[in-house]
SERO-4910 file (N, C-alpha, C, O; in steps of 0.05 Angstrom, whole numbers):
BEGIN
 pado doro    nc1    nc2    nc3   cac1   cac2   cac3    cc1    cc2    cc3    oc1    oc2    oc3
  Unk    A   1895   2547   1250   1885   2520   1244   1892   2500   1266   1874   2485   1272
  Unk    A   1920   2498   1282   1931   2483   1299   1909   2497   1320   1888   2489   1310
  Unk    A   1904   2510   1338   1891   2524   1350   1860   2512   1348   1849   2507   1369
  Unk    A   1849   2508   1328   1821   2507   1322   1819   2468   1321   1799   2454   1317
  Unk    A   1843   2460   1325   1845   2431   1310   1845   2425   1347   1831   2407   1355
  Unk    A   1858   2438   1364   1870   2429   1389   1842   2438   1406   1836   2424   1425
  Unk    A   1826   2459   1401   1801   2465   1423   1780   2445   1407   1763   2435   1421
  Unk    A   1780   2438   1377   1763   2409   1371   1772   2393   1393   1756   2390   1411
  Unk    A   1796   2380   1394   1801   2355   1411   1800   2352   1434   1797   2330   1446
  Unk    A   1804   2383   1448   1799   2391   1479   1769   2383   1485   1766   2370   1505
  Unk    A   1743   2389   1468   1719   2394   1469   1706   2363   1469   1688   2355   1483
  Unk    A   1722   2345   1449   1714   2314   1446   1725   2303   1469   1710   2289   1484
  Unk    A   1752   2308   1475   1766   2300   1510   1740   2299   1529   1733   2281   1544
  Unk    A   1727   2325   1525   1714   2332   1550   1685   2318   1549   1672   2309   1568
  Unk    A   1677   2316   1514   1652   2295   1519   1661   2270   1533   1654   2264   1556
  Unk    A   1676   2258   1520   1687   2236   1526   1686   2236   1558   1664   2227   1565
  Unk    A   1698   2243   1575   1702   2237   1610   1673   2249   1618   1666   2244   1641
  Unk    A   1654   2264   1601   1639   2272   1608   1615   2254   1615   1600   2252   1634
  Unk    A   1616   2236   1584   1603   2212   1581   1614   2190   1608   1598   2187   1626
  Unk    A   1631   2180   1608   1650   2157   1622   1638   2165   1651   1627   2149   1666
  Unk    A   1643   2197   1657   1632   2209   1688   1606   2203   1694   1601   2200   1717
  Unk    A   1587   2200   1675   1553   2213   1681   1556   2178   1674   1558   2166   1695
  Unk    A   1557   2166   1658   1547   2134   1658   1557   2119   1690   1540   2107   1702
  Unk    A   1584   2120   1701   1593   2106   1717   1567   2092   1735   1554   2071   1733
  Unk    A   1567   2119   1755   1546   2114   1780   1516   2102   1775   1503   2089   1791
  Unk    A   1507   2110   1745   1485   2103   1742   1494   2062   1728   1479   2043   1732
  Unk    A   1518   2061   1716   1520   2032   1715   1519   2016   1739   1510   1993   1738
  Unk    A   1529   2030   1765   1541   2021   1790   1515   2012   1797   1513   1988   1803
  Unk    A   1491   2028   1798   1470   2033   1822   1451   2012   1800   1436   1998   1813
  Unk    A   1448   2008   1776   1429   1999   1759   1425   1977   1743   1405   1964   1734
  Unk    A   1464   1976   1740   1467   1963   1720   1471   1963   1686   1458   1982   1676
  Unk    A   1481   1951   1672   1480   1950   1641   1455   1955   1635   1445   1976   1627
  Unk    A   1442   1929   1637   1413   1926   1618   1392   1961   1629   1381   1977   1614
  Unk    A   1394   1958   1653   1377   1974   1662   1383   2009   1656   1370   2028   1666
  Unk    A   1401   2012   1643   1409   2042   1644   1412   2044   1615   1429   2033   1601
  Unk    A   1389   2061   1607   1386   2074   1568   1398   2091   1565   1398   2106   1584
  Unk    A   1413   2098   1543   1430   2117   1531   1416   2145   1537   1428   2165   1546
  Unk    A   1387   2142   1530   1378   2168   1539   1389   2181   1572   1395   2204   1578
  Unk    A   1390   2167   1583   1386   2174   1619   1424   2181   1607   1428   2204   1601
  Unk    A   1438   2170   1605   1458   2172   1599   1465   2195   1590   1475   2212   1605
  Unk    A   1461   2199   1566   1467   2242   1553   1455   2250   1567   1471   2265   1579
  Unk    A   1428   2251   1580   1411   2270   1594   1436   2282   1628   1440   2304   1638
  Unk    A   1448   2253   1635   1464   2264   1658   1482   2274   1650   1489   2294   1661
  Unk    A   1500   2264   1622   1527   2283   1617   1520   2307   1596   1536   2316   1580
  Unk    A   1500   2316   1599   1489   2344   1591   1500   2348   1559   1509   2368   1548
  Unk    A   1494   2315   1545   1510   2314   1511   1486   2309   1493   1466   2304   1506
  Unk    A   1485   2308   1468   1465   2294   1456   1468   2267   1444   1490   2256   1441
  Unk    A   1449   2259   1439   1460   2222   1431   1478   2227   1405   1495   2210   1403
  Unk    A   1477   2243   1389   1500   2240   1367   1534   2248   1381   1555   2236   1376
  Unk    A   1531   2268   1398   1559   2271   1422   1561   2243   1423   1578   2232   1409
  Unk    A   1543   2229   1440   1564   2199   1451   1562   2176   1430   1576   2156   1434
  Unk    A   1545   2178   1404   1556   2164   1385   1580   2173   1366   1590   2159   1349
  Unk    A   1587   2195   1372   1616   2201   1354   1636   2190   1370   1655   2182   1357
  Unk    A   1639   2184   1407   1655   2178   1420   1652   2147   1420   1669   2132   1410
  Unk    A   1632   2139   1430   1633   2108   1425   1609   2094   1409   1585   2102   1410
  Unk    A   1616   2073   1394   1596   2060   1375   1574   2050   1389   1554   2044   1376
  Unk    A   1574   2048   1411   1556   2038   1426   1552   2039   1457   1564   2055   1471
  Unk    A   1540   2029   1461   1531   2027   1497   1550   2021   1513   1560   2030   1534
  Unk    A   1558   1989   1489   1573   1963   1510   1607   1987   1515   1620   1986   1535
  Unk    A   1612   2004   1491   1641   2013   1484   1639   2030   1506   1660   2034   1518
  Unk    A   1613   2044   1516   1622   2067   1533   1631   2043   1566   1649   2039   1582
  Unk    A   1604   2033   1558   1613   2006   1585   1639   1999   1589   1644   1994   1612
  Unk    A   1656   1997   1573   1679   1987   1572   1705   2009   1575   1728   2004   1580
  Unk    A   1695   2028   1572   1703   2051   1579   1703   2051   1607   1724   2048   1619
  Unk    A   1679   2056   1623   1679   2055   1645   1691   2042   1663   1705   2049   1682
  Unk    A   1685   2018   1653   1694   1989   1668   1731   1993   1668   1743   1991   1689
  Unk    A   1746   1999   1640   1775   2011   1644   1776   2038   1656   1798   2047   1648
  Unk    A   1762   2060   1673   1760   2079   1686   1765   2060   1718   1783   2065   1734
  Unk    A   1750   2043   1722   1737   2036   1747   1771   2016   1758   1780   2017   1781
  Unk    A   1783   2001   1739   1801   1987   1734   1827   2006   1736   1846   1995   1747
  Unk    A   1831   2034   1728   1853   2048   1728   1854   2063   1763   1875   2065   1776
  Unk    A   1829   2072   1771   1827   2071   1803   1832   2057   1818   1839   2066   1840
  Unk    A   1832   2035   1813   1829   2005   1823   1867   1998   1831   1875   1991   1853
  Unk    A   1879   2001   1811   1898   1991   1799   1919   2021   1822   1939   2018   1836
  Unk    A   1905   2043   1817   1921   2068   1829   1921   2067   1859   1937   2078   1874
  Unk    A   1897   2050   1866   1884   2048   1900   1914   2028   1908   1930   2032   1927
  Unk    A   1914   2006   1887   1922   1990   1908   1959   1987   1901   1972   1966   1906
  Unk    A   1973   2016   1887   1995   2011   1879   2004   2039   1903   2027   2043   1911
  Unk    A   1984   2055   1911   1989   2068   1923   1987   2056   1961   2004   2067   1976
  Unk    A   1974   2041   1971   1969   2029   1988   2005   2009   1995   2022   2008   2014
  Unk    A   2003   1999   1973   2028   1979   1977   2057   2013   1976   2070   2015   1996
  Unk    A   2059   2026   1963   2083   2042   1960   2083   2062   1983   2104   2075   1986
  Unk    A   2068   2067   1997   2055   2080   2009   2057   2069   2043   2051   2087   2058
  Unk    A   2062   2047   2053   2052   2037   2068   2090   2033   2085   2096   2044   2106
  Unk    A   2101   2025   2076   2118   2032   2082   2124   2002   2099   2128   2000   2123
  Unk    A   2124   1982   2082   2129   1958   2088   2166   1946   2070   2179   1957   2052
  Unk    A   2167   1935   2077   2191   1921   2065   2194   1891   2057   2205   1880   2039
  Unk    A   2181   1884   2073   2175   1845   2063   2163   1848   2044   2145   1865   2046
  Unk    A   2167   1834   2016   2150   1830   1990   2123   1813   1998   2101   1817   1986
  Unk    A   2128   1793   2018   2104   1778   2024   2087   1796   2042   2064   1795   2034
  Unk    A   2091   1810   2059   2075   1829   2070   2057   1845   2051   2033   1848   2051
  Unk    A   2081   1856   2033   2070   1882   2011   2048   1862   1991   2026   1870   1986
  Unk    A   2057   1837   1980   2037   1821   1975   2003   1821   1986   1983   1829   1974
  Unk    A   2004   1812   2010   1982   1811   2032   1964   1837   2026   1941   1841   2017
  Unk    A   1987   1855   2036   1971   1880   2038   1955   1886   2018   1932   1891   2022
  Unk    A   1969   1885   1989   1956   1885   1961   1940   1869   1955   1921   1881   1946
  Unk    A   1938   1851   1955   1909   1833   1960   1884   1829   1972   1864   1819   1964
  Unk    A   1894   1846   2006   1872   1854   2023   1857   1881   2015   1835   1886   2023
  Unk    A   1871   1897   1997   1874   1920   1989   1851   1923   1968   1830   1937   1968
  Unk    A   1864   1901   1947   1835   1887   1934   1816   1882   1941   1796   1897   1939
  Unk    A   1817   1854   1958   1791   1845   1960   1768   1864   1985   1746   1856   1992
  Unk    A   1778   1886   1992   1761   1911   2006   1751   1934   1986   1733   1949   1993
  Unk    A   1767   1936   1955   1754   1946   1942   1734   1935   1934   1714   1949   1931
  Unk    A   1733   1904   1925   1714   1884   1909   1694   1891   1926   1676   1902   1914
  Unk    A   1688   1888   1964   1667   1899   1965   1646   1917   1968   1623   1914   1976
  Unk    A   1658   1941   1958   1648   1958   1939   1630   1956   1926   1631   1939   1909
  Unk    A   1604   1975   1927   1577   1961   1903   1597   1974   1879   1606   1956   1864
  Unk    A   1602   1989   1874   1606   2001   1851   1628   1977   1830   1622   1967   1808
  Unk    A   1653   1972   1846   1666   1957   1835   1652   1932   1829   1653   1922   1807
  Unk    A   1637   1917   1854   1620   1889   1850   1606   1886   1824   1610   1868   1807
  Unk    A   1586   1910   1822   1581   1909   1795   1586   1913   1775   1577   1898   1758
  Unk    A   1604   1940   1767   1607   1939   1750   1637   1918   1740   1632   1899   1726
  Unk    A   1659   1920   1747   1678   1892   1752   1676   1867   1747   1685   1852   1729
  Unk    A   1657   1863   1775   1662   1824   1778   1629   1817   1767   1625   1796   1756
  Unk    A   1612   1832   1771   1586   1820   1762   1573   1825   1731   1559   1808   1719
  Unk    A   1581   1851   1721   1558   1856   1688   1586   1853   1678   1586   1832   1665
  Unk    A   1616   1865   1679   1636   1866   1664   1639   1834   1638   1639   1832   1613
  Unk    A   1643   1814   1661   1642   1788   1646   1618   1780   1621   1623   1764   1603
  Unk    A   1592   1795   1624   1574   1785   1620   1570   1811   1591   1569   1802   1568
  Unk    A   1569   1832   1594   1576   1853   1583   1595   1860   1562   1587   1870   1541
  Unk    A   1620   1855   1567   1641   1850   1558   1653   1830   1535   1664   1832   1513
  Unk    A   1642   1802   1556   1649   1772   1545   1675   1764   1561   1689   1781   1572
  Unk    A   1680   1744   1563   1699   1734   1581   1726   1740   1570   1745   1740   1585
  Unk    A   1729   1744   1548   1758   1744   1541   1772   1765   1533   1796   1765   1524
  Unk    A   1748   1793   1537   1747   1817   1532   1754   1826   1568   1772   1837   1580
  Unk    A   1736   1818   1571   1740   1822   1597   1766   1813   1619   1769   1828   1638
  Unk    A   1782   1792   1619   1804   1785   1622   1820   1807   1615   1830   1822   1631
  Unk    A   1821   1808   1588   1853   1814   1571   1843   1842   1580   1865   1852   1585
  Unk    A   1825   1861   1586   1827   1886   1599   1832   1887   1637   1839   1906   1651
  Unk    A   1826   1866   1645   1824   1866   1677   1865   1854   1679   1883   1859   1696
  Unk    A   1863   1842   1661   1900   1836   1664   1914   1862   1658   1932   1869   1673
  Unk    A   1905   1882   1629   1928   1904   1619   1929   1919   1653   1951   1927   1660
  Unk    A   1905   1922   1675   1912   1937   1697   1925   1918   1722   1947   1923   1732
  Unk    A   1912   1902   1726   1922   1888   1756   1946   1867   1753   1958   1860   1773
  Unk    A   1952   1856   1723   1973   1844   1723   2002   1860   1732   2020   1852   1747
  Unk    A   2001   1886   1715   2036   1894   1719   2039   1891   1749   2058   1881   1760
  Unk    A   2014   1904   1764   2014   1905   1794   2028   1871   1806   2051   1865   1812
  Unk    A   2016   1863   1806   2014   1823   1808   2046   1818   1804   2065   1812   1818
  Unk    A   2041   1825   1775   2065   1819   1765   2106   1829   1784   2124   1817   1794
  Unk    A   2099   1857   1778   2123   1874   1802   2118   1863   1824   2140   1852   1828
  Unk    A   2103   1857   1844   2108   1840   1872   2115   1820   1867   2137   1822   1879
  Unk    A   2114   1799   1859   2116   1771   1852   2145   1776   1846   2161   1765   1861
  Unk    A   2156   1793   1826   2183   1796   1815   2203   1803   1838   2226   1795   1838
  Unk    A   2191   1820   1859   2205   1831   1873   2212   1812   1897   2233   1815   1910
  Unk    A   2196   1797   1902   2199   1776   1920   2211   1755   1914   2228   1746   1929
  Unk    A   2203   1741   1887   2232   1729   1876   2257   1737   1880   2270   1724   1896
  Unk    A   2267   1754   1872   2292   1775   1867   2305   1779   1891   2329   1784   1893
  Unk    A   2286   1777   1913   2296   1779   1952   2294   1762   1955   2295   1757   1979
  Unk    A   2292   1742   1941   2290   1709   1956   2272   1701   1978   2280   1681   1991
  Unk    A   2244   1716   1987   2227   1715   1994   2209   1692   1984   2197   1675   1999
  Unk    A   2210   1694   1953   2194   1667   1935   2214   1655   1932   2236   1665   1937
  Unk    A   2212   1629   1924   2231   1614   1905   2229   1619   1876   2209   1626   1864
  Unk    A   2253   1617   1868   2272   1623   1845   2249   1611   1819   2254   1587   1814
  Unk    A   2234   1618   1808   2214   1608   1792   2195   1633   1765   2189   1657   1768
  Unk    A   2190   1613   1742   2183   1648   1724   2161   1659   1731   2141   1646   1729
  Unk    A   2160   1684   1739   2138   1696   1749   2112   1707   1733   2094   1719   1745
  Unk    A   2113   1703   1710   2081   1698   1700   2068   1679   1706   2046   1683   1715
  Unk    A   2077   1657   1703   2047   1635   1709   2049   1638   1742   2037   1616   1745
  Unk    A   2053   1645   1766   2048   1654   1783   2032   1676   1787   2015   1676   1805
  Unk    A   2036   1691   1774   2019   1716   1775   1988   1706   1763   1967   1706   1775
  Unk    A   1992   1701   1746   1964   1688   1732   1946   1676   1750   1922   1676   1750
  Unk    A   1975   1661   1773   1955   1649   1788   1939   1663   1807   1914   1664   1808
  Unk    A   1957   1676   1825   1945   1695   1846   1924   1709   1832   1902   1706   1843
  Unk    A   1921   1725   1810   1905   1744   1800   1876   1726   1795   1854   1735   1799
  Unk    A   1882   1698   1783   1851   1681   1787   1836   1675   1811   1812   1669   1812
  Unk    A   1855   1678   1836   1850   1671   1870   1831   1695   1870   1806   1695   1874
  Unk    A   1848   1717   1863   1837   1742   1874   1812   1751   1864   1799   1766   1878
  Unk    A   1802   1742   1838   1779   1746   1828   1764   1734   1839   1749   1741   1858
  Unk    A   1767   1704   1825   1751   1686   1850   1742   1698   1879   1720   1707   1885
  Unk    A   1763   1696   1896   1755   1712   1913   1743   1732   1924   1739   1733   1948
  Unk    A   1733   1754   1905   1732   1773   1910   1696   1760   1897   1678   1772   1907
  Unk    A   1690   1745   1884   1666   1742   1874   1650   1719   1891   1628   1710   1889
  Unk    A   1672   1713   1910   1662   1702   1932   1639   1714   1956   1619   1705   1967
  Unk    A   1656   1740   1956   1651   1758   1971   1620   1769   1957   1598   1769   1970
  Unk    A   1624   1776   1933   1599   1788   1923   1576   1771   1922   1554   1783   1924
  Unk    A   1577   1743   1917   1546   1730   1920   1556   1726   1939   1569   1705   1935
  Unk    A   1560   1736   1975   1555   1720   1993   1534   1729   2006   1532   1754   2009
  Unk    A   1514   1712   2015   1496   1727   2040   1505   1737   2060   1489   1754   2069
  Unk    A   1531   1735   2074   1542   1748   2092   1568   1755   2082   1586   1740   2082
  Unk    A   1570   1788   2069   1590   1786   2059   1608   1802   2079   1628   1814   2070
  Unk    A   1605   1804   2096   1627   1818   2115   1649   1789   2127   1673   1787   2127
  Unk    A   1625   1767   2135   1636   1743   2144   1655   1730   2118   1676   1718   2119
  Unk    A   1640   1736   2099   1656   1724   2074   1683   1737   2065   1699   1726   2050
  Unk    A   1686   1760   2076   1712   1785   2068   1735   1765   2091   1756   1753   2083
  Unk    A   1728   1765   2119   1733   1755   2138   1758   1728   2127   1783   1726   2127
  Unk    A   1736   1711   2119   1744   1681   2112   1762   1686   2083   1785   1678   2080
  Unk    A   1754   1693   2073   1763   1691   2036   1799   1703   2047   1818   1688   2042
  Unk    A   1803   1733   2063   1811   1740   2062   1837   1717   2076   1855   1705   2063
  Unk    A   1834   1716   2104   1850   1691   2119   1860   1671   2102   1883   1662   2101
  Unk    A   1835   1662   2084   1860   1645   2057   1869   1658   2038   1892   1650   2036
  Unk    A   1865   1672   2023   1886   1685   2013   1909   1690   2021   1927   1689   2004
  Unk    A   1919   1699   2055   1933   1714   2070   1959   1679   2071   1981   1673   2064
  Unk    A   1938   1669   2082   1947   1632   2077   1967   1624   2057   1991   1620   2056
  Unk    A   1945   1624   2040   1957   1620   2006   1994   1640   2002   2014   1628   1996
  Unk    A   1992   1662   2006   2008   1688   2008   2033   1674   2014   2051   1670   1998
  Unk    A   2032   1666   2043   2050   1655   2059   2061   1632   2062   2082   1627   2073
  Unk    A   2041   1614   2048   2057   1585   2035   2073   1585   2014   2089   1567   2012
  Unk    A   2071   1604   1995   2098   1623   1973   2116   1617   1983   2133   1605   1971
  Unk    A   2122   1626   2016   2148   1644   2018   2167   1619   2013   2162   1595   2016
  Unk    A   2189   1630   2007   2214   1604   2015   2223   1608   2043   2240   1593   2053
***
């Protein structure tokens, strides 16, 4: 029975990433509105009752995705900073931010992220999931730079809050720009700005 209960849950696991896999690229390249559930099972090789036992809906697999796209996101740029082999918190800062705002321009992230996520989602759905990933990140630099006396001595949530609204902003800068290479350029230099007027 344990056996038969555990290859059930293995088999729903696998709809599940199967669904989240086959929707991603077609949300990336199309969009929400533009991509039907049909095109959807037809790529993850499920039937529409498969991805209605996994999610109630469209928007749930969306949101699925969108926390897939966000857990990459979150792994890109914790690995970039740990990885890099810096030691200034304001450096490791920088880097993590530049780190970002080169994923943001990304079509995949642009859209599904900073452009349908808000709209898709709702704004406060969308927050309180774009914080559970990029805040701890935000959050551990900010702490760690306090703690080295790099920042001044101050509580590091409403700091974090702040940088993390720069960085969106920013990064949605980038995405409606007509020139968005010029706009990565500029957005980025203030941020880098911003970064470094922190320091103590």
């Amino acid at each position: 029975m344990k056996s038969e209960r555990r290859t059930q849950e293995q088999r729903s696991t696998a709809t599940r990433a199967a669904l989240i896999e086959a929707a991603r690229p077609l949300f990336a390249a199309s969009g929400f509105a533009a991509v039907s559930t049909e095109a959807i099972v037809r790529a993850a090789g499920v039937t529409r009752g498969a991805m209605y036992h996994q999610f109630a809906d469209k928007t749930e697999l969306f949101a699925a995705v969108f926390e897939a796209v966000e857990a990459d996101l979150t792994k890109r740029i914790g690995s970039a900073v740990s990885e890099s082999g810096l030691s200034d918190p304001i450096a490791l800062m920088k880097l993590g931010a530049a780190t970002w705002l080169d994923a943001g321009a990304e079509p995949e992230v642009q859209r599904i992220v900073l452009i349908e996520a808000p709209s898709v989602l709702g704004w406060e759905r969308w927050r309180e999931l774009s914080f559970r990933y990029g805040m701890g990140l935000v959050h551990s630099l900010v702490e760690l730079a306090i703690s080295s006396g790099r920042l001044l001595a101050q509580p590091p949530e409403p700091l974090s809050h702040v940088l993390i609204g720069a960085l969106d902003e920013a990064s949605l800068y980038v995405a409606r720009s007509d020139d968005p290479a010029r706009a990565r350029r500029e957005v980025g230099a203030v941020i880098d700005r911003l970064i470094a007027s922190l320091a103590a």
